[in-house]
C-alpha positions as CSV (number, residue, x, y, z in Angstrom):
1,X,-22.4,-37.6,19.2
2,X,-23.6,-33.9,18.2
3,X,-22.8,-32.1,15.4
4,X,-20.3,-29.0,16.2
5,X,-21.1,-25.7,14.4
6,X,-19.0,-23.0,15.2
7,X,-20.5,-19.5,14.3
8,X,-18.5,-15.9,14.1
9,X,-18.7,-13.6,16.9
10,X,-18.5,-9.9,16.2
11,X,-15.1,-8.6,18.1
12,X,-15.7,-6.6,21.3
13,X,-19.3,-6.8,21.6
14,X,-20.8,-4.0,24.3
15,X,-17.5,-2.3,24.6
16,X,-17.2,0.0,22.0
17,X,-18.0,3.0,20.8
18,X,-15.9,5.0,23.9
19,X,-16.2,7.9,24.2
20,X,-14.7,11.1,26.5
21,X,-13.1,14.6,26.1
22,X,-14.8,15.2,22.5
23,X,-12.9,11.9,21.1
24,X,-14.3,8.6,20.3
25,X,-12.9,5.4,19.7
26,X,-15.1,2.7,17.0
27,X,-15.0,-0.2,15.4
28,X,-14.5,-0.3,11.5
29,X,-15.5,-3.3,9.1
30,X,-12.5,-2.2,6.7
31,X,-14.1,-5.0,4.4
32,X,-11.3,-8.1,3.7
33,X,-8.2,-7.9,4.7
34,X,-5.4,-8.8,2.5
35,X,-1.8,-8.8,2.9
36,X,0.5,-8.5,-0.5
37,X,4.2,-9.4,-0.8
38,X,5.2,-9.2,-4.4
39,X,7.6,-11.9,-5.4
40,X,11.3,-10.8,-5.7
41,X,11.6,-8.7,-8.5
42,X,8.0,-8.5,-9.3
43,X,6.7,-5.1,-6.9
44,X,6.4,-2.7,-10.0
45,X,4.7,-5.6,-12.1
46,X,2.5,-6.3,-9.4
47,X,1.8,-2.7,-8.6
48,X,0.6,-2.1,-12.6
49,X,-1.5,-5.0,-11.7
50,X,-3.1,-3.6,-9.0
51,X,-3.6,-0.6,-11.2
52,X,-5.5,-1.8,-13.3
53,X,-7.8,-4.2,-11.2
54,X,-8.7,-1.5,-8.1
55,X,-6.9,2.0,-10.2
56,X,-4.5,1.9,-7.0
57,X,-0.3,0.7,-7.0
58,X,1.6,0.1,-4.2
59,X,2.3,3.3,-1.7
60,X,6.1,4.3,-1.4
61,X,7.0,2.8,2.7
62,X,5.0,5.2,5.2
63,X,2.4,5.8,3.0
64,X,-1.6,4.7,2.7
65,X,-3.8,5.3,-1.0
66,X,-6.8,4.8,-1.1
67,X,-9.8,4.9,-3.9
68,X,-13.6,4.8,-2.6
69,X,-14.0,2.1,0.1
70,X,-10.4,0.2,-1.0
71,X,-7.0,1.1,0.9
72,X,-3.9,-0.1,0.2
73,X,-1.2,0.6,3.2
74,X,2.0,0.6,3.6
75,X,2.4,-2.6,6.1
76,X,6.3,-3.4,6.2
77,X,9.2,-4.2,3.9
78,X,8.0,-5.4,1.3
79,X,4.6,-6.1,2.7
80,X,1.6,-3.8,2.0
81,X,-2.2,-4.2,3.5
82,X,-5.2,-4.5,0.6
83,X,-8.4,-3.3,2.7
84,X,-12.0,-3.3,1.1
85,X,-11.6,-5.6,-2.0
86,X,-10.6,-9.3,-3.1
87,X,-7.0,-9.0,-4.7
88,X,-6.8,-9.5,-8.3
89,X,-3.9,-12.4,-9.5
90,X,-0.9,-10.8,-8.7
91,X,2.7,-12.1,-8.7
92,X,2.7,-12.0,-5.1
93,X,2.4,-14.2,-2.1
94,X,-1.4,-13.5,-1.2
95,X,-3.1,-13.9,2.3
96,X,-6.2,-13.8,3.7
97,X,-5.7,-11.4,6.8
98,X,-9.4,-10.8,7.8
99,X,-9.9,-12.8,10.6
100,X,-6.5,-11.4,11.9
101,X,-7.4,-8.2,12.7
102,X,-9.2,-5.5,14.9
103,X,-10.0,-1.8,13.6
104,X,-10.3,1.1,15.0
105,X,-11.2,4.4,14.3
106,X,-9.8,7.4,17.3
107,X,-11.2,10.7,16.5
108,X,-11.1,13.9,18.1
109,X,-8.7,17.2,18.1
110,X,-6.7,15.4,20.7
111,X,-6.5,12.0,19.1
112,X,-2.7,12.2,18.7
113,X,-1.8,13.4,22.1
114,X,-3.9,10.1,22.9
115,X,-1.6,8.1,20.9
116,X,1.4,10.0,22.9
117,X,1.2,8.3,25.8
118,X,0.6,5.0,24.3
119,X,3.8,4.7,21.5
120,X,6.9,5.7,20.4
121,X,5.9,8.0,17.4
122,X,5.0,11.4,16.8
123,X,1.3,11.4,15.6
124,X,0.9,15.2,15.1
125,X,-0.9,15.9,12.0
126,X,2.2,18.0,11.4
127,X,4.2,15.7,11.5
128,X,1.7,12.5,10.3
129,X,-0.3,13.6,7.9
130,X,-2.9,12.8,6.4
131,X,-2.4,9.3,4.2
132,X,0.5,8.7,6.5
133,X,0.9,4.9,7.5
134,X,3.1,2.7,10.0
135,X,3.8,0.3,12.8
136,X,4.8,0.7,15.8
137,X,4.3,-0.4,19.2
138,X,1.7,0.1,21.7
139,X,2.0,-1.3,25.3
140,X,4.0,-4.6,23.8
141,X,1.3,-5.1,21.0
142,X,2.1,-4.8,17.4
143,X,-0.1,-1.7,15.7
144,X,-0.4,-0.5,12.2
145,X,-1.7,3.7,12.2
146,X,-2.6,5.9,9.5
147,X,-4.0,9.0,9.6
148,X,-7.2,8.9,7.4
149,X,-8.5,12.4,8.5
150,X,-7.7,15.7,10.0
151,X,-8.6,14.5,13.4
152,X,-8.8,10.4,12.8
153,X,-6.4,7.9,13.0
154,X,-6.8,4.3,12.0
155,X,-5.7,1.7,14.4
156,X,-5.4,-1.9,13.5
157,X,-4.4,-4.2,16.4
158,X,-4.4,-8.0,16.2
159,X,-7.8,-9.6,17.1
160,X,-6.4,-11.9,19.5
161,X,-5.3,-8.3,21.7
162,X,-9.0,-6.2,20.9
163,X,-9.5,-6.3,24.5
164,X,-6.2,-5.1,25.6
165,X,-6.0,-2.6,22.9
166,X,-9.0,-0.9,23.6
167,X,-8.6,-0.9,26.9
168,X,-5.1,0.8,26.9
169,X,-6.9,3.5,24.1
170,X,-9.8,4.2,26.7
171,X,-7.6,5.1,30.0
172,X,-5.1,7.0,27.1
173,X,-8.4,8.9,26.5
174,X,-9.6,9.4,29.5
175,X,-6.3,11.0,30.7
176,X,-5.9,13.3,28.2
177,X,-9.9,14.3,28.2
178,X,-8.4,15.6,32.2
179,X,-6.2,17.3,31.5
């Protein structure tokens, strides 16, 4: 019998970038994903950890910080999102999220009347600004959205859904580029 070797596929090979109307929609390598959920009791302890490891703490709910190429988002209760860096030891239940999702990057003036027609929450820079973070969702899939720019907004979707997600995000794009 032969010897199985299983090898990494990039996600959504050939069908990105999209672009239309002066917006485009690409794929990010946020670096590794890591979700943190301090330990009862132990968020402000594990927040000074962070500090001093990666010189970020964990963002009050809604919120996204961020220091060179490492983010920390708001993710849930008690849950936040470590992008770009290996987590330091932390009282905290630690786990490896990077296989789990798909990012995107939507920019464009229009980007949040994109996001309009697709969920439940007002994306307006006015409204959203920038370092903003939350979930919400889009057409029966679970997103997380911050706004990491004037005119961008960081989409993760899960990896299992890229297809779908971009798909909805193109047809969202290409009806507001008509109007």
């Amino acid at each position: 019998m032969g010897k199985l070797s299983l090898a990494a596929s990039a996600p959504l090979t050939g069908a990105l970038p999209v672009r239309n109307g002066g917006m485009s929609l690409t794929l990010i390598d946020p670096g590794p994903l890591w979700s943190v959920a301090p330990f009862a009791g132990q968020g402000a302890a594990g927040s000074s950890a962070l500090k001093a490891a990666i010189g970020l703490t964990l963002p009050e709910p809604g919120r996204r910080v961020t220091a060179g190429a490492v983010a920390l988002q708001w993710f849930g209760r008690d849950l936040w999102l470590l992008s770009g860096a290996e987590p330091p030891k932390l009282p905290a239940a630690l786990t490896d999220q990077s296989d789990s999702w798909i990012t995107l990057d939507l920019t464009g003036p229009r980007a949040a009347e994109v996001m309009a027609r697709l969920v439940p929450v007002d994306l307006r820079e006015a409204a959203f600004p920038e370092g903003a973070a939350g979930r919400t969702d889009l057409h029966t899939m679970m997103v997380a959205v911050a706004r990491t720019g004037p005119e961008t907004l960081r989409i993760m979707g899960f990896r299992s859904m890229a297809g779908t997600l971009v798909h909805a995000l193109g047809e969202a794009m290409e009806t507001v580029a008509g109007l």
